[in-house]
NUMI-772300 format. One record per atom (N, C-alpha, C, O): z, y, x. Coordinates in steps of 0.02 Angstrom, whole numbers, padded with zeros to 5 digits, always signed. Last residue first. Layout:
// NUMI-772300
ZYX...
This chain:
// NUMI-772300
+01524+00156+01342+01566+00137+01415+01588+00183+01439+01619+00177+01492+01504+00173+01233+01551+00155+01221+01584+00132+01290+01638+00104+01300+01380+00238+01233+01437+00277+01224+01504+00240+01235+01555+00272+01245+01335+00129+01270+01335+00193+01343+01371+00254+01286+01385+00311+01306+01318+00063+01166+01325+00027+01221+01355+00070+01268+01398+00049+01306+01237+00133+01075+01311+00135+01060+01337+00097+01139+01389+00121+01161+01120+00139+01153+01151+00209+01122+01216+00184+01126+01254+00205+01169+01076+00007+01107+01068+00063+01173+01142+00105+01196+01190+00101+01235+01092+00011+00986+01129-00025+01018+01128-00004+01057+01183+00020+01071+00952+00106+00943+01049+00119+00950+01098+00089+00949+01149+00112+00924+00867+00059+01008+00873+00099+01045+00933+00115+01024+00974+00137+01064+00873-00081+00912+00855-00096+01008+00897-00009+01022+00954-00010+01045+00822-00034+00795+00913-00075+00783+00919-00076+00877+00976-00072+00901+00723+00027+00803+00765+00067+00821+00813+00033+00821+00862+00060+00846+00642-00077+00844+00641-00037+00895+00707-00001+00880+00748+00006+00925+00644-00151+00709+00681-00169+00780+00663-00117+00839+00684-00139+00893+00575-00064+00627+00649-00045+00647+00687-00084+00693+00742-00069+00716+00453-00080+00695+00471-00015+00702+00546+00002+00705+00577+00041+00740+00424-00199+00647+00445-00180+00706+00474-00120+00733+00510-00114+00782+00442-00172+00523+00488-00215+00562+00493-00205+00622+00545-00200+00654+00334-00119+00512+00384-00065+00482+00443-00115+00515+00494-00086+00534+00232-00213+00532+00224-00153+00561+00298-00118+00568+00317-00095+00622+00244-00303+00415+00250-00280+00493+00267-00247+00531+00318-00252+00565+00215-00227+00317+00286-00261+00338+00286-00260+00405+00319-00226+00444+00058-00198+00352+00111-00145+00334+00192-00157+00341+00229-00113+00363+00042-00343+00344+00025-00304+00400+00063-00237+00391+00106-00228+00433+00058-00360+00200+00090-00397+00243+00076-00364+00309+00132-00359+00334-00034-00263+00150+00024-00263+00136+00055-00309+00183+00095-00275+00215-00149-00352+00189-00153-00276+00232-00095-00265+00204-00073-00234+00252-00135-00463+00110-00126-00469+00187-00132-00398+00218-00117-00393+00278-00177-00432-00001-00099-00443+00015-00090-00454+00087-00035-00454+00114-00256-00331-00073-00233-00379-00020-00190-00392+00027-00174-00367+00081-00245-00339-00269-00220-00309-00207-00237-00348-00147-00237-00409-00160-00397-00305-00384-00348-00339-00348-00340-00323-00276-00382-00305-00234-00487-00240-00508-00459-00240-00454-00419-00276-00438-00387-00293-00487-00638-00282-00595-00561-00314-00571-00533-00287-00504-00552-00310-00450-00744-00156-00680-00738-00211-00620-00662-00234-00634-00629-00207-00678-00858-00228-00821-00794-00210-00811-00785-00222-00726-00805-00274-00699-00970-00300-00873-00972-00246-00875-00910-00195-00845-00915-00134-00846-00922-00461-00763-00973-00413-00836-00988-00336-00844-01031-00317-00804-00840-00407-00640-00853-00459-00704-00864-00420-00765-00838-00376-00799-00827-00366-00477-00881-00357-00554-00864-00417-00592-00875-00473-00570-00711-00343-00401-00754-00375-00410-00794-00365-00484-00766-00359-00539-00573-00238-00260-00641-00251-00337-00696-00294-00332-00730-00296-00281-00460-00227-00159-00541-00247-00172-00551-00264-00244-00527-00313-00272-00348-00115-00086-00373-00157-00153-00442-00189-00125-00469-00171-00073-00310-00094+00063-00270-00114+00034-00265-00159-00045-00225-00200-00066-00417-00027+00142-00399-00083+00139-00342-00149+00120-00332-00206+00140-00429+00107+00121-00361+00092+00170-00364+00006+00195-00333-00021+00241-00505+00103+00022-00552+00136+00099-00497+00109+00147-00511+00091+00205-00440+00069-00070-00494+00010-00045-00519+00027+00000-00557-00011+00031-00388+00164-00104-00321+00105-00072-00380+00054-00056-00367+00001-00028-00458+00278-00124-00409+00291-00059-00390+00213-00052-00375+00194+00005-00528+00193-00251-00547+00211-00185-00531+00206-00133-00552+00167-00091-00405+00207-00339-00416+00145-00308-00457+00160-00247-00434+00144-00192-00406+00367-00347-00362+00326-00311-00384+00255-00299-00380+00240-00240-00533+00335-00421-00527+00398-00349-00457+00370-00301-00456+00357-00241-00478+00268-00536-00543+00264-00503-00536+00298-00417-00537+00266-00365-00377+00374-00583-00385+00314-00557-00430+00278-00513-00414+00262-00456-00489+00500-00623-00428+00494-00577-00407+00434-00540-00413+00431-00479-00549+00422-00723-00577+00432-00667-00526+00468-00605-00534+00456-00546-00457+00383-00823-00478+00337-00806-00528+00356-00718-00537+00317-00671-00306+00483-00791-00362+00483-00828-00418+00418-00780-00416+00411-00719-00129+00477-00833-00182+00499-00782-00257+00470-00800-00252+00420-00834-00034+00442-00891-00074+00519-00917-00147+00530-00880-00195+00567-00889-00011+00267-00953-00013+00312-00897-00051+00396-00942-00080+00403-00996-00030+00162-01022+00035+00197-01018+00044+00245-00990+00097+00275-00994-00159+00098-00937-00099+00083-01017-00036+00115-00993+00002+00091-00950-00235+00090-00828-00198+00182-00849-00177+00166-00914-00174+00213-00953-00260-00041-00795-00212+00018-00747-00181+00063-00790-00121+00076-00794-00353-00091-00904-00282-00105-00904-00214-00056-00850-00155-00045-00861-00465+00004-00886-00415+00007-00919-00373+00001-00944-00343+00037-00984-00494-00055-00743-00475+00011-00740-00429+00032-00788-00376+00062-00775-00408-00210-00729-00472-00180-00743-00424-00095-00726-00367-00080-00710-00345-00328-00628-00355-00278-00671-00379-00240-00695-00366-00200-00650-00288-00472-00554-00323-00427-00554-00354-00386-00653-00371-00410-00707-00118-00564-00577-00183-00550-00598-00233-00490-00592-00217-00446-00633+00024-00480-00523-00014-00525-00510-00080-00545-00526-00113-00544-00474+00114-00384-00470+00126-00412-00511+00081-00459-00545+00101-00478-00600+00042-00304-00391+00082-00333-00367+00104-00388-00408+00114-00442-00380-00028-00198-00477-00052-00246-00440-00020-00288-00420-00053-00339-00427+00084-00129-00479+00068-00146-00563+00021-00204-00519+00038-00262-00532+00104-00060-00343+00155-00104-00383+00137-00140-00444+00176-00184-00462-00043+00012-00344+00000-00032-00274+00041-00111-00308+00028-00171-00305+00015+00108-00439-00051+00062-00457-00040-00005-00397-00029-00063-00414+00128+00154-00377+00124+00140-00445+00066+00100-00461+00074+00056-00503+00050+00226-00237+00102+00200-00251+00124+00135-00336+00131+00074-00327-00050+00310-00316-00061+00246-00284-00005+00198-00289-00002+00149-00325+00073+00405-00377+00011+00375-00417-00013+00295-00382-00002+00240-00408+00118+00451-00241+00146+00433-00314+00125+00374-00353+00149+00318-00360+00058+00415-00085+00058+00455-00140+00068+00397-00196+00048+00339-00202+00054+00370+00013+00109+00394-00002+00100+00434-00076+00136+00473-00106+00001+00248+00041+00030+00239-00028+00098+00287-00019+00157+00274-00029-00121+00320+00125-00132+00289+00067-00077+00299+00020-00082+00337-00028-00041+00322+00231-00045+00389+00196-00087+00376+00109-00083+00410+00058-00018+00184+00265+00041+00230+00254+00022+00296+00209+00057+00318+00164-00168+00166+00306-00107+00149+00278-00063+00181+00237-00074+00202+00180-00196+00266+00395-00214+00270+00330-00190+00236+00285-00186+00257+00228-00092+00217+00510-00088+00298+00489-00121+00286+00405-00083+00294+00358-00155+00118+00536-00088+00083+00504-00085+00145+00483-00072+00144+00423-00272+00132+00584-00276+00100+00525-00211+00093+00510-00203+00056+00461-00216+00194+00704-00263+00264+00666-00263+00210+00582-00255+00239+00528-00149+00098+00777-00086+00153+00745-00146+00212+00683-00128+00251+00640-00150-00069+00749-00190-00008+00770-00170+00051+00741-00173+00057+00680-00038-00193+00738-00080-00153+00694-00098-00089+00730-00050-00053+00741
């Protein structure tokens, strides 16, 4: 994964809110705007602004049905995000075996 698209990534679902819309997606059928904010304080165009950040990241896509859109997650730019983060910690499970190796000689 290309470190400037894995950066928006990441900065995508650091936030709270995304985060939380991220997860309610996850859970499976695409969603309208006003099924997102049932329960929520945050306001239908707030939302909106966040789905944005997670569809500029390439993380939601929306489709029009009728008067309403459907968001839904892609799960393959989440699976690329696993990735990513795997490798990352096989680098580090690699550099402190390293480590413990040459302390321990």
């Amino acid at each position: 994964m290309e470190r400037g698209r894995s950066a928006s990534l990441f900065a995508a679902l650091g936030d709270p809110t995304r985060l939380r819309l991220v997860s309610r997606l996850c859970e499976g059928s695409p969603l309208s705007i006003a099924r997102l904010t049932e329960g929520s304080r945050v306001t239908r165009q707030a939302i909106t602004k966040h789905l944005r950040v997670l569809e500029s990241a390439g993380l939601v896509r929306s489709r029009r049905r009728g008067r309403e859109h459907l968001w839904q997650l892609e799960r393959r730019r989440l699976q690329q995000a696993r990735r990513y983060l795997d490798s990352i910690s096989r680098q580090w499970d690699e550099a402190l075996a390293r480590l413990q190796k040459l302390v321990e000689e």
